[in-house]
N, CA, C and O atoms as a MOPAC input file, in Angstrom:
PM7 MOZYME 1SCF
protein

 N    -25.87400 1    -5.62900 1     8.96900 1
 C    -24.83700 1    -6.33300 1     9.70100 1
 C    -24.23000 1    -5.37500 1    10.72000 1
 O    -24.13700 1    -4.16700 1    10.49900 1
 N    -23.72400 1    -6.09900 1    12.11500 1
 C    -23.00100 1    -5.01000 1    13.02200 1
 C    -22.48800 1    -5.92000 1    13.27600 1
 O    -22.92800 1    -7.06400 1    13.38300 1
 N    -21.09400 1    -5.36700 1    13.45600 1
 C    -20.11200 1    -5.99200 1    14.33200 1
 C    -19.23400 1    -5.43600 1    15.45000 1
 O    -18.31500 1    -4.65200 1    15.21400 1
 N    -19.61600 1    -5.96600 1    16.95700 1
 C    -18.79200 1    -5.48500 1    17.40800 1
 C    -17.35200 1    -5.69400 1    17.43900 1
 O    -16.78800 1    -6.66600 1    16.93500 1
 N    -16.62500 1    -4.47100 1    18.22600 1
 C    -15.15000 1    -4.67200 1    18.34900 1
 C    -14.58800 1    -4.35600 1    19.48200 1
 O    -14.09800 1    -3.26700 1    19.18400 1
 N    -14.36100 1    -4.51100 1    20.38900 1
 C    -13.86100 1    -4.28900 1    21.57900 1
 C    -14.75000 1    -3.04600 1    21.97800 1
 O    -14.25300 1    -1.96000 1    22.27500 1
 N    -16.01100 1    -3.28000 1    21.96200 1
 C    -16.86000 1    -2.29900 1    22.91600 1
 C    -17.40800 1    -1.12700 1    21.80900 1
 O    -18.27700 1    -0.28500 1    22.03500 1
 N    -16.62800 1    -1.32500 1    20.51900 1
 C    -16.99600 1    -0.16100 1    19.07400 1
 C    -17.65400 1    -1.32900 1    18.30100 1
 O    -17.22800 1    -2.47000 1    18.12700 1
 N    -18.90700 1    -0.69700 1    17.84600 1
 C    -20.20500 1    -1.16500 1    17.11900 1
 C    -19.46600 1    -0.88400 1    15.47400 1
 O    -18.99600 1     0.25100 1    15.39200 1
 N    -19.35300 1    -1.47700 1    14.58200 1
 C    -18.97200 1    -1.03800 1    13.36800 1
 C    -21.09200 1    -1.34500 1    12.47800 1
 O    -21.92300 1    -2.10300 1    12.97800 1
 N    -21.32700 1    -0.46000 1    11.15600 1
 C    -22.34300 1    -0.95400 1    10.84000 1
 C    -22.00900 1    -1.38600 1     9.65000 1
 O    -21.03900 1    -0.73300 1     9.26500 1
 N    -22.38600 1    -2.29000 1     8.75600 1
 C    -21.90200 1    -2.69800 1     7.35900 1
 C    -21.17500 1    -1.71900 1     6.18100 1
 O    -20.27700 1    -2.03100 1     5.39800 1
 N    -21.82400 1    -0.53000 1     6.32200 1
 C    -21.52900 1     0.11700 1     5.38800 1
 C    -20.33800 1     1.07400 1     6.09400 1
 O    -19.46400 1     1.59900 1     5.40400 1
 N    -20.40400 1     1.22000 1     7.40600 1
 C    -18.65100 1     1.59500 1     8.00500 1
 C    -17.63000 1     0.65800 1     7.72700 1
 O    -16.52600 1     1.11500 1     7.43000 1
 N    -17.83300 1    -0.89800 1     7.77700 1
 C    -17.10500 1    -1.59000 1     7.31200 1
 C    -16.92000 1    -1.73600 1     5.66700 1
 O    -15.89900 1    -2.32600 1     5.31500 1
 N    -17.58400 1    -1.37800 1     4.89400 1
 C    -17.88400 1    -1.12100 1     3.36300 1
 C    -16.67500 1    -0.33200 1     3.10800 1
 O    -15.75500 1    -0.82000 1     2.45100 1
 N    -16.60100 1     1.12900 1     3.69400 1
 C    -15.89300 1     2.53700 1     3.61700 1
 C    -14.44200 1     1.47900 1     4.41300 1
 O    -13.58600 1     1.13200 1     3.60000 1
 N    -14.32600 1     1.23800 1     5.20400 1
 C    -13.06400 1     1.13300 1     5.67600 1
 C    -12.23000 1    -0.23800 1     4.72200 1
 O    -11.05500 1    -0.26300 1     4.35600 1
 N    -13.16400 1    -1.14900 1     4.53300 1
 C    -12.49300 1    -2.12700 1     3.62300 1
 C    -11.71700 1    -1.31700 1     1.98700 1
 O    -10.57400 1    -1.34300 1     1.53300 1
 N    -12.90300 1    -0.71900 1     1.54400 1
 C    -12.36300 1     0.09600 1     0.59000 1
 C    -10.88100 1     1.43300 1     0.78200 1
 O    -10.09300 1     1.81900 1    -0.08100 1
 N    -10.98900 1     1.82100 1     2.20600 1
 C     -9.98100 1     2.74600 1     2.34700 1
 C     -8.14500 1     1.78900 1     2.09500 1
 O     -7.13700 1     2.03600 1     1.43300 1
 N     -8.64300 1     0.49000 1     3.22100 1
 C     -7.65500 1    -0.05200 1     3.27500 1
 C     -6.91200 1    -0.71600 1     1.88400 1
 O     -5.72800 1    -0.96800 1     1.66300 1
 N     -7.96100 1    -0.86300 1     1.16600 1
 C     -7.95100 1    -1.56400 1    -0.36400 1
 C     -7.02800 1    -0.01100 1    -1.02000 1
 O     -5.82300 1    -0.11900 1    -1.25100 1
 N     -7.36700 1     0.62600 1    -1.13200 1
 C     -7.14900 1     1.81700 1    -1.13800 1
 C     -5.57600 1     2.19600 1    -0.84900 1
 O     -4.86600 1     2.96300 1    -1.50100 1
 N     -5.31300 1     1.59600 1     0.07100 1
 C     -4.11200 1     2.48300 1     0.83100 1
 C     -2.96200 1     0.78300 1     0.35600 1
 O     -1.79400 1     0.85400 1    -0.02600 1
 N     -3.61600 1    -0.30200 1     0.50900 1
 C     -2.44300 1    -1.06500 1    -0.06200 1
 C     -2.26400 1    -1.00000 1    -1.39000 1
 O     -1.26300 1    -1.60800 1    -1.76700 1
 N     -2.97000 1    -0.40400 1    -2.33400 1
 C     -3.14900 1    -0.08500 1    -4.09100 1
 C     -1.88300 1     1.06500 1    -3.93000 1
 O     -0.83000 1     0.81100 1    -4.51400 1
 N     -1.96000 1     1.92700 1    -3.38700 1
 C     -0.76900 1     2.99600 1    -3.10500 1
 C      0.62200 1     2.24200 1    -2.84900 1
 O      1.62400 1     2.14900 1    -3.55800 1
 N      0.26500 1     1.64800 1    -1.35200 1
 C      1.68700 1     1.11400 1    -1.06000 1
 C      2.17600 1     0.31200 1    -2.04300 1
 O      3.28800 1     0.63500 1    -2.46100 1
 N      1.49800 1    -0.94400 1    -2.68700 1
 C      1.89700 1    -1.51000 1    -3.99200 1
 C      2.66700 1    -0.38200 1    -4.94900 1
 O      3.89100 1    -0.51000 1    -4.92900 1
 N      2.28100 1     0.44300 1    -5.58500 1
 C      2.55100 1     1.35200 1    -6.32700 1
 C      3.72200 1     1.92300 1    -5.93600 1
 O      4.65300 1     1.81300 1    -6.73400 1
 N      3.99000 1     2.70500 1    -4.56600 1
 C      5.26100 1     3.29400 1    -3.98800 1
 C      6.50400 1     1.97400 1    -3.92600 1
 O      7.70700 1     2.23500 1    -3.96500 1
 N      6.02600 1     0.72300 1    -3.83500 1
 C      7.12000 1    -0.21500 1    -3.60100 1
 C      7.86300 1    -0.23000 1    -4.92800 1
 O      9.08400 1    -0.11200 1    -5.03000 1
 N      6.96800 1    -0.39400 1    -5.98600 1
 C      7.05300 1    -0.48600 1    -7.49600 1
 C      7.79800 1     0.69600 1    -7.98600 1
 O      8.73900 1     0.51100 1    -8.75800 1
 N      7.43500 1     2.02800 1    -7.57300 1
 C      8.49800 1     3.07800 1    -8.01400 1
 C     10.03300 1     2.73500 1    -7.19800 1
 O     11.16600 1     2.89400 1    -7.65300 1
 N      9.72600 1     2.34400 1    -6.18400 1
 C     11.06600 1     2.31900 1    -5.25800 1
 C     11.87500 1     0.97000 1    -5.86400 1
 O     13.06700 1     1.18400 1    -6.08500 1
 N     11.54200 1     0.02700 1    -6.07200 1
 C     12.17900 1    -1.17400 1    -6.92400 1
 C     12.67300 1    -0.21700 1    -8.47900 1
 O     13.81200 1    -0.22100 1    -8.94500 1
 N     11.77400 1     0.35500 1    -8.91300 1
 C     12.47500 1     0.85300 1   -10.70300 1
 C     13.73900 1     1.90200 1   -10.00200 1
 O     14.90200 1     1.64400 1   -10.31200 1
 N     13.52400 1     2.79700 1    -9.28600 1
 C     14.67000 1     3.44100 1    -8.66800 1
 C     15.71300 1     3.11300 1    -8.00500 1
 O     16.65700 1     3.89700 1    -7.90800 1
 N     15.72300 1     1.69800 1    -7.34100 1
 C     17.07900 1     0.45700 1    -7.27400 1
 C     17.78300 1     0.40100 1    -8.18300 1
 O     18.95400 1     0.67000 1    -8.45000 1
 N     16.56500 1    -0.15200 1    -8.85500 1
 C     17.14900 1    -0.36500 1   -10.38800 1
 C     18.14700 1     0.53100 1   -11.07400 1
 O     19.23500 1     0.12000 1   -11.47800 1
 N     17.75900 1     1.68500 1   -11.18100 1
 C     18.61100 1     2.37500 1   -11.91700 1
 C     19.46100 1     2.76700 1   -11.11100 1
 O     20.58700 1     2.79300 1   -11.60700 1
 N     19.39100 1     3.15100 1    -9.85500 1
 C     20.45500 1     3.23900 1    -8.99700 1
 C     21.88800 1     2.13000 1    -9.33200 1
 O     23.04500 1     2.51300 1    -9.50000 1
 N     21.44700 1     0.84900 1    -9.35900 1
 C     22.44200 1    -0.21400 1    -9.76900 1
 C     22.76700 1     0.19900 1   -10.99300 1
 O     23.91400 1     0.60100 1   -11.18900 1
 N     21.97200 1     0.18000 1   -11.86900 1
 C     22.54000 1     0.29200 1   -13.00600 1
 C     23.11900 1     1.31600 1   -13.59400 1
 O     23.44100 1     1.29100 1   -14.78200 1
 N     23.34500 1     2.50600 1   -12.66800 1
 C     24.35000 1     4.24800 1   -12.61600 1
 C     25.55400 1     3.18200 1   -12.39100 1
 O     26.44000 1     2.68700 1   -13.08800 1
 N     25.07200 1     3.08200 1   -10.91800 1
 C     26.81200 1     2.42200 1   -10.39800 1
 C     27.49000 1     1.32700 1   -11.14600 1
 O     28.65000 1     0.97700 1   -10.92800 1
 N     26.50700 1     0.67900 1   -12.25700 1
 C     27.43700 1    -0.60600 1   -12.83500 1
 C     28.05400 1     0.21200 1   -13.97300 1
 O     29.12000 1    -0.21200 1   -14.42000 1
 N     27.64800 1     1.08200 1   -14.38500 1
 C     28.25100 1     2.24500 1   -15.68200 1
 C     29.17700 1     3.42300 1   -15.35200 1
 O     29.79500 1     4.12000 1   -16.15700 1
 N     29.15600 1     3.50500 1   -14.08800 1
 C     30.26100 1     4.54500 1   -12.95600 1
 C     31.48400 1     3.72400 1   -12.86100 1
 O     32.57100 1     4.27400 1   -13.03800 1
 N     31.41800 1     2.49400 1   -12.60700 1
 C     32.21100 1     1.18200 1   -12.49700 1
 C     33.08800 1     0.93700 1   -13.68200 1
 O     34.16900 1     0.35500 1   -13.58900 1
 N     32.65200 1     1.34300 1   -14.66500 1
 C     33.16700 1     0.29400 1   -15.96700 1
 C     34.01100 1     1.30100 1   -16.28900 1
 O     34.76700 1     1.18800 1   -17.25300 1

């Protein structure tokens, strides 16, 4: 398979590697959102016990 892209030839298995990178890199960002939500979390829940 080739596909072009604005004048760049991709060949299947460049698109193979890049699908996987991107798969790759949103598996991370998922993950960093997920630490950053549990660290809200406790952030709120310092300040609701700072509060009381």
């Amino acid at each position: 398979m080739l596909l072009k892209v604005r004048n760049v030839e991709f060949t299947g298995l460049e698109l193979s590697w890049m699908k996987e990178k991107l798969t790759n890199s949103c598996e991370k960002i998922l993950e960093h959102e997920t630490k950053v939500k549990m660290l809200e979390e406790s952030i709120r829940q310092a300040n609701f016990e700072l509060a009381r």
